[in-house]
N, C-alpha and C positions, 0 to 999 in steps of 0.2 A: 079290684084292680083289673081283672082280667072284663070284667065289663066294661070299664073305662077305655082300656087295649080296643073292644070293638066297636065299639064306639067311633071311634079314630080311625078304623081299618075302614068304616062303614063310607065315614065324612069322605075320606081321600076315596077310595070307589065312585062315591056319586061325582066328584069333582072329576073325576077320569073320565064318566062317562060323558058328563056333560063336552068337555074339551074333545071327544069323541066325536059327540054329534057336532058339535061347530063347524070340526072340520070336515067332515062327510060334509055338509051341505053347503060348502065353499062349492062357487060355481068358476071356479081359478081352474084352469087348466094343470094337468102334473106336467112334472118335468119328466121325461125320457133319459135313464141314465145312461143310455149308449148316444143320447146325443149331446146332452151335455159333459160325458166324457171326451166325444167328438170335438169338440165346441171347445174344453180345458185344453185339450192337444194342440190346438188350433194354435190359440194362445200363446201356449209357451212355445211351440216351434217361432211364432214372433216377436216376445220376448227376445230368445236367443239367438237368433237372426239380428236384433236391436243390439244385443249386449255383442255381438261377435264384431261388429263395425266402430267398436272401440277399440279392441287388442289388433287388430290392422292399421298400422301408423307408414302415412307412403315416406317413401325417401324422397327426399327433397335434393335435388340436383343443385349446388351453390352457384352461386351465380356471380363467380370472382371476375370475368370476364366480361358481364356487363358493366359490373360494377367500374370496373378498373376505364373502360369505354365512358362511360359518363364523367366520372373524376377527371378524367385527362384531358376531357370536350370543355369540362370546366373551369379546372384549375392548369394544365397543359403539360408538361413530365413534370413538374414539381408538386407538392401541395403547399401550401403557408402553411406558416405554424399556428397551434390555437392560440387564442389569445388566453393570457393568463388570469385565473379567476378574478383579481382584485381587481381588474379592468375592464373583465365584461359589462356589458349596459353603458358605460361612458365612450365620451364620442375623444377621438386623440389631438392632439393638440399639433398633430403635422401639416405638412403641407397633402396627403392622402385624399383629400375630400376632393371630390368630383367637382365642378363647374354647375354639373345640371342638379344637385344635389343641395349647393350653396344656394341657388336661385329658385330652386322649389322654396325652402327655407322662409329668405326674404319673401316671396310672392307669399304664402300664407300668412305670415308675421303683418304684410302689410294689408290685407283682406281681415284679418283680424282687427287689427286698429280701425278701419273703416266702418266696420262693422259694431265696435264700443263706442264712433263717435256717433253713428246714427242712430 
């Protein structure tokens, strides 16, 4: 038993040294641990310089005042009202429709038909 033990002691030895010489005769440059200390520092100071420019959230000034300015250039002191969902997408049945709106209309309607007869 106890021969068998060095045996094993022997095998892992020669295996050590070999991995030994390997790496002795790497022709790789070592690393410098006060510069790649240097180099980790670097890093995370911009890391957390990265992570800091998220917990900075600007204020955001509202902008009631334009807004109120454009709405009133648009619609003038009043607003209409929305229209009600069941009626979105359909066109009304009033007298509301524009002139140049009925006339675009017809003009495509009729460029279409010319266009199926040729």
């Amino acid at each position: 038993m106890e021969q068998m033990m060095d045996a094993k002691i022997q095998a892992v030895h020669k295996h050590l040294d070999a991995f030994e010489l390997r790496i002795l005769e790497r022709n790789e440059p070592t690393i410098d641990v006060t510069t790649f200390e240097m180099e980790l520092a670097r890093l995370r100071s911009d890391v957390d310089a990265l992570l800091s420019l998220d917990e900075v959230v600007p204020e955001t000034i509202p902008g009631v005042e334009e807004d109120e300015v454009v709405m009133s250039a648009f619609f003038g002191v009043t607003m209409p009202p929305p229209d009600p969902s069941r009626a979105a997408g359909k066109r009304h049945c009033s007298s509301e429709h524009t002139f140049d709106a009925d006339e675009a209309r017809r003009a495509r309607k009729r460029k279409r038909q010319q266009f199926e007869k040729a």
